[in-house]
DSSP file (Angstrom, degrees, kcal/mol; ACC not computed):
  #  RESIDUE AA STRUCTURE BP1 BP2  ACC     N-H-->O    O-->H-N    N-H-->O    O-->H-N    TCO  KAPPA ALPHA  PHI   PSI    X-CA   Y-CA   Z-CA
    1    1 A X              0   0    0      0, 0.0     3,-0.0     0, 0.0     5,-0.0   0.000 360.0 360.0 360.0 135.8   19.9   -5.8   25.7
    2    2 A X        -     0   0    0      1,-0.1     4,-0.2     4,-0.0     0, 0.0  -0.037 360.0-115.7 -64.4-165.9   22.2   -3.4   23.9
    3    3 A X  S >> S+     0   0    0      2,-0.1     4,-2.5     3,-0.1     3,-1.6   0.929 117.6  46.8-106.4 -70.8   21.1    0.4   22.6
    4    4 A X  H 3> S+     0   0    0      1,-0.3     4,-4.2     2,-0.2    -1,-0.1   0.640 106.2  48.4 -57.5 -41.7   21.8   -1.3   19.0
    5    5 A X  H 3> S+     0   0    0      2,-0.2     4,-1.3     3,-0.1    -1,-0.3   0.855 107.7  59.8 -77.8 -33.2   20.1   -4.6   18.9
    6    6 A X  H X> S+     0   0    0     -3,-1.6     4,-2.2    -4,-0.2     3,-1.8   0.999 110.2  43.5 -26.2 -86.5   17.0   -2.7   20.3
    7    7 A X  H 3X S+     0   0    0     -4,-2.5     4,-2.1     1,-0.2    -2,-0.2   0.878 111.0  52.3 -40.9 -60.0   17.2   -0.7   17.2
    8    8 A X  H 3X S+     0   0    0     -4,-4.2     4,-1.2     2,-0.2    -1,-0.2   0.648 104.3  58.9 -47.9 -21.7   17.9   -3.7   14.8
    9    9 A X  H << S+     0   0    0     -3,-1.8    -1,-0.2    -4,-1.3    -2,-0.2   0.775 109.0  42.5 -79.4 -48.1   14.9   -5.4   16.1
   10   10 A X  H  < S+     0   0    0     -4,-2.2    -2,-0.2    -5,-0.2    -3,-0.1   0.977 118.6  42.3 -75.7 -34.4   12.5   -2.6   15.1
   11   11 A X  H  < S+     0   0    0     -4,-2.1    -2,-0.2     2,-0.1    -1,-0.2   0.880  96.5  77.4 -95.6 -29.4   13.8   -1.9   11.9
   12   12 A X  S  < S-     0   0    0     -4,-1.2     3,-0.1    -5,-0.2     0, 0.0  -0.500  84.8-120.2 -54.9 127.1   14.5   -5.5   10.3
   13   13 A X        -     0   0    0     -2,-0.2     2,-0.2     1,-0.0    -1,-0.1  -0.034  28.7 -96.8 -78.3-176.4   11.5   -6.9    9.2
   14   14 A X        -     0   0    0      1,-0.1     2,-1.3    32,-0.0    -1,-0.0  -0.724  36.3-113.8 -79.1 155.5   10.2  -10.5   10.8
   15   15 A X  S    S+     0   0    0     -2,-0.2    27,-3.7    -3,-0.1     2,-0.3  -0.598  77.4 125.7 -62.8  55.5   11.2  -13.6    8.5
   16   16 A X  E     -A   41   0A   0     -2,-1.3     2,-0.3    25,-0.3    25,-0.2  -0.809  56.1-135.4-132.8 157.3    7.3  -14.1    7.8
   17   17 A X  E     -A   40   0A   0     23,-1.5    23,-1.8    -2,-0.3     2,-0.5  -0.995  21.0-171.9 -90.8  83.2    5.3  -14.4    4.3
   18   18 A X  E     +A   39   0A   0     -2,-0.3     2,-0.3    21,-0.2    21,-0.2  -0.931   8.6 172.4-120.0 128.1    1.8  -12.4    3.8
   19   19 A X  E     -A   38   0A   0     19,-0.8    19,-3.7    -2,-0.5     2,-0.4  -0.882  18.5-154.9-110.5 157.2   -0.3  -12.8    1.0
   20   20 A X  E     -A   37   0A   0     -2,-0.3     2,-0.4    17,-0.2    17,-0.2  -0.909   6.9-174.1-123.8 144.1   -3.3  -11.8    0.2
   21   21 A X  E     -A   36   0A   0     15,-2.4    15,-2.9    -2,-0.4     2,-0.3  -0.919  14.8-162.4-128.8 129.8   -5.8  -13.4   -2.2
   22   22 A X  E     -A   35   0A   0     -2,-0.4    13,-0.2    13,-0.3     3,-0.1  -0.818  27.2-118.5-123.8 177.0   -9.3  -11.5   -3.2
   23   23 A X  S    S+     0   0    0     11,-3.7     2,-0.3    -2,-0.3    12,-0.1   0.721  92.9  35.2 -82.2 -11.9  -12.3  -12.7   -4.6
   24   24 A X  S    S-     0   0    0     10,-0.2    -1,-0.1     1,-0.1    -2,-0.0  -0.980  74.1-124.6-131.3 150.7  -12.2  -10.7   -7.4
   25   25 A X  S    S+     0   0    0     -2,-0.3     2,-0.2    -3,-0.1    -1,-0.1   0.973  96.3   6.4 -60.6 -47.2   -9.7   -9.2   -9.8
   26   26 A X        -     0   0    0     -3,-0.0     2,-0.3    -4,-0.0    -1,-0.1  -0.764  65.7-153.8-136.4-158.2  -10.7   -5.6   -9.5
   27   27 A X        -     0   0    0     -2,-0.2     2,-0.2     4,-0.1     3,-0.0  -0.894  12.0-140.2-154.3 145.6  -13.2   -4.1   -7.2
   28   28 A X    >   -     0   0    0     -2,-0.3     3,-0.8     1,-0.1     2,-0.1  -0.796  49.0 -73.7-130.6-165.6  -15.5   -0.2   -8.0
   29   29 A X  T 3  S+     0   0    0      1,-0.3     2,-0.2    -2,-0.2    -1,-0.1  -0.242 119.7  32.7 -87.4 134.1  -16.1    2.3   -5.3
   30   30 A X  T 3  S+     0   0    0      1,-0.3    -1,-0.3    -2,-0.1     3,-0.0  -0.112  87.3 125.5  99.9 -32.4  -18.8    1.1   -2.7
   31   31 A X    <   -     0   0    0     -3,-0.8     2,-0.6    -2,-0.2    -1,-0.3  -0.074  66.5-119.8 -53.2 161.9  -18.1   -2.6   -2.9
   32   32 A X        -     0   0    0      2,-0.0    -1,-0.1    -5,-0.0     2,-0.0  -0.877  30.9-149.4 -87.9  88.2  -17.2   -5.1    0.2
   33   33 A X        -     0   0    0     -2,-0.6     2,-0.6     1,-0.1    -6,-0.0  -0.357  20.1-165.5 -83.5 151.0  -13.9   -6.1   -1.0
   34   34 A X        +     0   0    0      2,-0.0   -11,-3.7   -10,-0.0     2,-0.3  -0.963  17.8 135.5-146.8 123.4  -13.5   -9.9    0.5
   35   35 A X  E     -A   22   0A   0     -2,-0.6     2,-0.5   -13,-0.2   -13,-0.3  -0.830  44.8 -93.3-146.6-164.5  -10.5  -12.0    0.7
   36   36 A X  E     -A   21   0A   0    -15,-2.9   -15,-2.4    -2,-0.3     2,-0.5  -0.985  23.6-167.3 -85.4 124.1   -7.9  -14.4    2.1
   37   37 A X  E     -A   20   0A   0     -2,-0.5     2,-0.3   -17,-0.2   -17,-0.2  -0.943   4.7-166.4-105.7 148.7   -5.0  -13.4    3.8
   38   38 A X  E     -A   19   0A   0    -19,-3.7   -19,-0.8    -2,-0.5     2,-0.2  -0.912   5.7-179.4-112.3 142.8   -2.0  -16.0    4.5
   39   39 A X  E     -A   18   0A   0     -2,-0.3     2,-0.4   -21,-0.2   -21,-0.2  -0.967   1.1-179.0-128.8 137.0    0.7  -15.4    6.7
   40   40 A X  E     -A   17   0A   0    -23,-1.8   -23,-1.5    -2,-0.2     2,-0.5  -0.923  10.5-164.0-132.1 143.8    3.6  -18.0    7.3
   41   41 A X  E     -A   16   0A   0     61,-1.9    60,-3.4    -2,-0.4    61,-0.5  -0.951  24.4-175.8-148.9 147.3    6.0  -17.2    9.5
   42   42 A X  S    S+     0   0    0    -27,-3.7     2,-0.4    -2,-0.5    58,-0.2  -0.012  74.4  50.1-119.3  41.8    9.4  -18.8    9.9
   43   43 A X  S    S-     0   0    0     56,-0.4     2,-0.5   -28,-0.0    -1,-0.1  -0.903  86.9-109.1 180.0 120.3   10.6  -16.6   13.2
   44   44 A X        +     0   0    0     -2,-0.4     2,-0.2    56,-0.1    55,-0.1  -0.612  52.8 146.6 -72.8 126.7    9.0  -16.0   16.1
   45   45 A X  E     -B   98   0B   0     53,-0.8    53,-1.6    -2,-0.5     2,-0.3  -0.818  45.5-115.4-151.5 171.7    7.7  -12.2   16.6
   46   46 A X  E     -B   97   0B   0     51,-0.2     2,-0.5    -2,-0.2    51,-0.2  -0.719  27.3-154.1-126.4 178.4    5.2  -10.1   18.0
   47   47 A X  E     -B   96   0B   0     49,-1.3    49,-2.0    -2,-0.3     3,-0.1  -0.997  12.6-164.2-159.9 118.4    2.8   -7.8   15.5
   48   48 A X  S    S-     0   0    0     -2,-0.5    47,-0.3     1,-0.2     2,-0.1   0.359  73.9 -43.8 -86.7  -5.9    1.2   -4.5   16.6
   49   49 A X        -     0   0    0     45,-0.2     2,-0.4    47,-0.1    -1,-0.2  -0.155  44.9-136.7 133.9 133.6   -0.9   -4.9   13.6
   50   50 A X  E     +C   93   0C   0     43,-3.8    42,-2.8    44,-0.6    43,-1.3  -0.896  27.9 156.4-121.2 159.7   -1.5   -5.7   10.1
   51   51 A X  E     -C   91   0C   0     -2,-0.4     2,-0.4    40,-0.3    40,-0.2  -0.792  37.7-103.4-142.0-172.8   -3.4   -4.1    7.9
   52   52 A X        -     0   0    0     38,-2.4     2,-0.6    -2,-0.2    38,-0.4  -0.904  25.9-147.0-117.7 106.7   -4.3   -3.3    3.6
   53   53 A X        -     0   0    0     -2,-0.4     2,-0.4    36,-0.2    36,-0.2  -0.599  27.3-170.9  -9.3  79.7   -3.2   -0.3    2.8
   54   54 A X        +     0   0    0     -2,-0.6    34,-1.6    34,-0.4     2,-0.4  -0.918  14.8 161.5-129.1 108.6   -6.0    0.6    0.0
   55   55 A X  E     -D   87   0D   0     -2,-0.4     2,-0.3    32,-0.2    32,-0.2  -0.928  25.7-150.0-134.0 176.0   -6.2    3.4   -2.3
   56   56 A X  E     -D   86   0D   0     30,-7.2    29,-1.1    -2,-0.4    30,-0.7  -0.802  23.9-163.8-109.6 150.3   -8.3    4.4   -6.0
   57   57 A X  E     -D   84   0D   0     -2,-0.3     2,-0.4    27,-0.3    27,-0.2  -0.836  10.3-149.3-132.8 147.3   -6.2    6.7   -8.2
   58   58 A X  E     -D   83   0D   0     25,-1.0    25,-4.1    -2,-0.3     2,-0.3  -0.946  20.5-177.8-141.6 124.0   -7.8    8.6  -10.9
   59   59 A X  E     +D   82   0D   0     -2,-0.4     2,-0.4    23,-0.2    23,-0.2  -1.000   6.6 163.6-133.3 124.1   -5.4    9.1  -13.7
   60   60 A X  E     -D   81   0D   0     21,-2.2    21,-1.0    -2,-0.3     2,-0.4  -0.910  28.5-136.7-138.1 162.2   -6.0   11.1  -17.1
   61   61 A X  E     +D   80   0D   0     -2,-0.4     2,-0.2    19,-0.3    19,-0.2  -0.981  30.9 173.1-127.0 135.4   -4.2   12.5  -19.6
   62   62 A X  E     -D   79   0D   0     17,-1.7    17,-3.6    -2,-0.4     2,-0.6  -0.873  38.3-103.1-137.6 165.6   -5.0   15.8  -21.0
   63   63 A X  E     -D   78   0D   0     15,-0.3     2,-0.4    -2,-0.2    15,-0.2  -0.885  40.1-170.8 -92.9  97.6   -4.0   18.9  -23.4
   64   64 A X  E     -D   77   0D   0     13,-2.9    13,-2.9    -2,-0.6     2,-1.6  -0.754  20.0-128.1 -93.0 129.1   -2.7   21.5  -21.1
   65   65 A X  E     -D   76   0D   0     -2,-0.4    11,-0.2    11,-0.3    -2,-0.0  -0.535  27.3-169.3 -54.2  56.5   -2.0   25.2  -22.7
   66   66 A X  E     -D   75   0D   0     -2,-1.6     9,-1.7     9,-0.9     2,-0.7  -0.278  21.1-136.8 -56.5 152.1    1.7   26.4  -21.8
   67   67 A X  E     -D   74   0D   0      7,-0.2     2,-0.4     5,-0.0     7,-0.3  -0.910  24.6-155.4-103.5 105.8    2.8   29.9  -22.5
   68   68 A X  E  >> -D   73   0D   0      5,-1.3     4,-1.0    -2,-0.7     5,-0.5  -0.755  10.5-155.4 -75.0 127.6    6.4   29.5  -24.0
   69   69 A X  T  45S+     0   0    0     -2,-0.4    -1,-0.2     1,-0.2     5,-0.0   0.877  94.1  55.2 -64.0 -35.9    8.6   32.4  -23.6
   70   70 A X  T  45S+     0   0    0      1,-0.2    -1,-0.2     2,-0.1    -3,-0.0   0.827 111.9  33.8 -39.0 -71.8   10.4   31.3  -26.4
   71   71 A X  T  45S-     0   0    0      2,-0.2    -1,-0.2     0, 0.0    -2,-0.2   0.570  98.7-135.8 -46.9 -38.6    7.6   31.0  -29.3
   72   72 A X  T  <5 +     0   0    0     -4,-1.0     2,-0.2     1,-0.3    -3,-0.1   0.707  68.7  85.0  82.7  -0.3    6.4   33.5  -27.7
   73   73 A X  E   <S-D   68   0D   0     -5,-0.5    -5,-1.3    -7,-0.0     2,-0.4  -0.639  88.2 -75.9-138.5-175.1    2.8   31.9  -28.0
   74   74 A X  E     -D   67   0D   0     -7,-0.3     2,-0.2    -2,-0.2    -7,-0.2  -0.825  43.2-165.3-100.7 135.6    0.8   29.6  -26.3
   75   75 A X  E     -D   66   0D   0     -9,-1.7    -9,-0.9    -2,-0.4     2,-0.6  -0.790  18.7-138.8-112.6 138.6    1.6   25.2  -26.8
   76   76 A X  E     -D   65   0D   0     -2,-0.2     2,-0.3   -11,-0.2   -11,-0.3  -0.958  26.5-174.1-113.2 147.3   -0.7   22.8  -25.9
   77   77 A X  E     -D   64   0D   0    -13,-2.9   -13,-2.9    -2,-0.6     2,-0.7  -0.886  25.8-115.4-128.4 139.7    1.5   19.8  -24.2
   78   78 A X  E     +D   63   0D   0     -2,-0.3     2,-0.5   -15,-0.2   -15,-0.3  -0.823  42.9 179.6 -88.3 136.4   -0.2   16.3  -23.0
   79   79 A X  E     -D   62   0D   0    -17,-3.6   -17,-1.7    -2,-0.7     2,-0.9  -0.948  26.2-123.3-114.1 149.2    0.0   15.9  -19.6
   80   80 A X  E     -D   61   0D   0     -2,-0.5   -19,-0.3   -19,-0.2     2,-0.1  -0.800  25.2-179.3-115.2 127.0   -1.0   13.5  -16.8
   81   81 A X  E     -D   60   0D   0    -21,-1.0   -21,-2.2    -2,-0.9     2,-0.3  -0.471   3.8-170.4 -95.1 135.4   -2.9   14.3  -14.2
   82   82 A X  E     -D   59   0D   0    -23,-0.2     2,-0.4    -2,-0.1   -23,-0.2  -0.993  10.8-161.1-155.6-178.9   -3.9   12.4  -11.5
   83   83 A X  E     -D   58   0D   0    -25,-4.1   -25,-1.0    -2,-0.3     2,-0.5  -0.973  24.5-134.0-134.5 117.2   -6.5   12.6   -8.4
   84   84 A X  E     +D   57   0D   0     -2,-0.4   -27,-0.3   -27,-0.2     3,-0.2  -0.693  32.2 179.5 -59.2 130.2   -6.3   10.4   -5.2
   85   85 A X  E     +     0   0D   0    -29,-1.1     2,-0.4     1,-0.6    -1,-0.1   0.710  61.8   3.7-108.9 -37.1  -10.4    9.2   -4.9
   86   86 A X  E     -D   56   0D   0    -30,-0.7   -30,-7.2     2,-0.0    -1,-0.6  -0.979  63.4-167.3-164.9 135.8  -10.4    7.1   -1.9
   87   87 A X  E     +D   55   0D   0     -2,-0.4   -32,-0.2   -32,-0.2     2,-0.2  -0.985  10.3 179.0-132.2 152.0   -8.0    6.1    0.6
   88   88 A X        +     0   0    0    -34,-1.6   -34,-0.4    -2,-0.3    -2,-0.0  -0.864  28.9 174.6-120.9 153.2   -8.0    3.4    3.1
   89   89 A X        +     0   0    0     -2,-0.2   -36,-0.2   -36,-0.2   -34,-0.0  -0.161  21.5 170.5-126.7  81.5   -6.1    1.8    5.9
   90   90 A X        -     0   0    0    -38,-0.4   -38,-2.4   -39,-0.1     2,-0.2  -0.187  35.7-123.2 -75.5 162.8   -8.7   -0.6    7.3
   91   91 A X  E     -C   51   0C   0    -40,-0.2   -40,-0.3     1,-0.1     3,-0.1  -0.659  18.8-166.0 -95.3 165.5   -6.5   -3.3   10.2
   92   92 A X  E    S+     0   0C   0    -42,-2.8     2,-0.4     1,-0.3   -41,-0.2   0.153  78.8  11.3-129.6 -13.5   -7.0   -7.0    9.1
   93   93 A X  E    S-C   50   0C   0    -43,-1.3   -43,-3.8   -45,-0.0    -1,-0.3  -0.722  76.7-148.0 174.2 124.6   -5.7   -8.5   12.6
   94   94 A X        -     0   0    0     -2,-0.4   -44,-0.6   -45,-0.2   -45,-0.2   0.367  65.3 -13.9 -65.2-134.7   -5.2   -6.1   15.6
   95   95 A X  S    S+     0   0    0    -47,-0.3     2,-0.3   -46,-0.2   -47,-0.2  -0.117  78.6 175.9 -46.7 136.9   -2.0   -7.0   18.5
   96   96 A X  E     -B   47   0B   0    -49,-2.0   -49,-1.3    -3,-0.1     2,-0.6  -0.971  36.9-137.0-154.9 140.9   -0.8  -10.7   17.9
   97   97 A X  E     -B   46   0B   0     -2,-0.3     2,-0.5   -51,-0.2   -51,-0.2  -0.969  29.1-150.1-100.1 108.8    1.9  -13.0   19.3
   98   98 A X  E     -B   45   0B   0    -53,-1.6   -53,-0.8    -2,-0.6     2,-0.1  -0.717   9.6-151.9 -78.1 114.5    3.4  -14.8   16.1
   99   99 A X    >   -     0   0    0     -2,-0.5     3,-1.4   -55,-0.1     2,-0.9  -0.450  29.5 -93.6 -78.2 169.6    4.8  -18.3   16.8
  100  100 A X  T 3  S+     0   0    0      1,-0.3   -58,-0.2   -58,-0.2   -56,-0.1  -0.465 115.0  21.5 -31.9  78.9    7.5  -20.0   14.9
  101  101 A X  T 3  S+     0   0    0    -60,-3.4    -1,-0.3    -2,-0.9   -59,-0.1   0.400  85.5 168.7 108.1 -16.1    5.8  -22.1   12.1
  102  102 A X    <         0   0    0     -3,-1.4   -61,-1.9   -61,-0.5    -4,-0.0   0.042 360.0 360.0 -44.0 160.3    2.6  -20.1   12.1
  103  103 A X              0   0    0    -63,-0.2   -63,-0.1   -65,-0.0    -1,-0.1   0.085 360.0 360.0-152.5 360.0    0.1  -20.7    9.1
């Protein structure tokens, strides 16, 4: 097997489908979040793991003070701010051989 095809293999994704369905629309901080996931897959491949990728963002907008050289004085400007709160990346299905046709 060439240098090239090697290479093509890892970086082209598999011909496969996953969605994921939860039980609720949104989810707060401490909860069990509980869903489905589907994967359809129309090419046979092998999976080192998949997982959800889960983070909370905290976003505000506030009245920040600038000092403009210009004015010469101090401006209040809105800005928006924000604060990663929680991050996750729990795996949902470790090492896997995907057939062709999987459901």
């Amino acid at each position: 097997m060439s240098v090239f095809k090697k290479l093509k293999e890892k970086v082209t994704p598999p011909k496969a489908r996953l969605t994921i369905e939860l039980k609720k629309p949104f989810f707060v901080l401490g909860d069990s979040i509980e869903g489905v996931l589907k994967l359809e897959s129309q090419e046979e491949f092998y999976c080192t793991e998949i997982r959800c990728e889960l983070e909370c963002v905290e976003r505000v907008r506030r009245i920040r003070r600038f000092y403009d050289a210009n004015l010469k004085r101090d401006v209040e400007q809105q800005v928006w701010e924000s604060a990663v709160l929680f991050s996750t990346r729990p795996p949902l299905i470790g090492a896997m051989h995907i057939p062709e046709g999987f459901i």
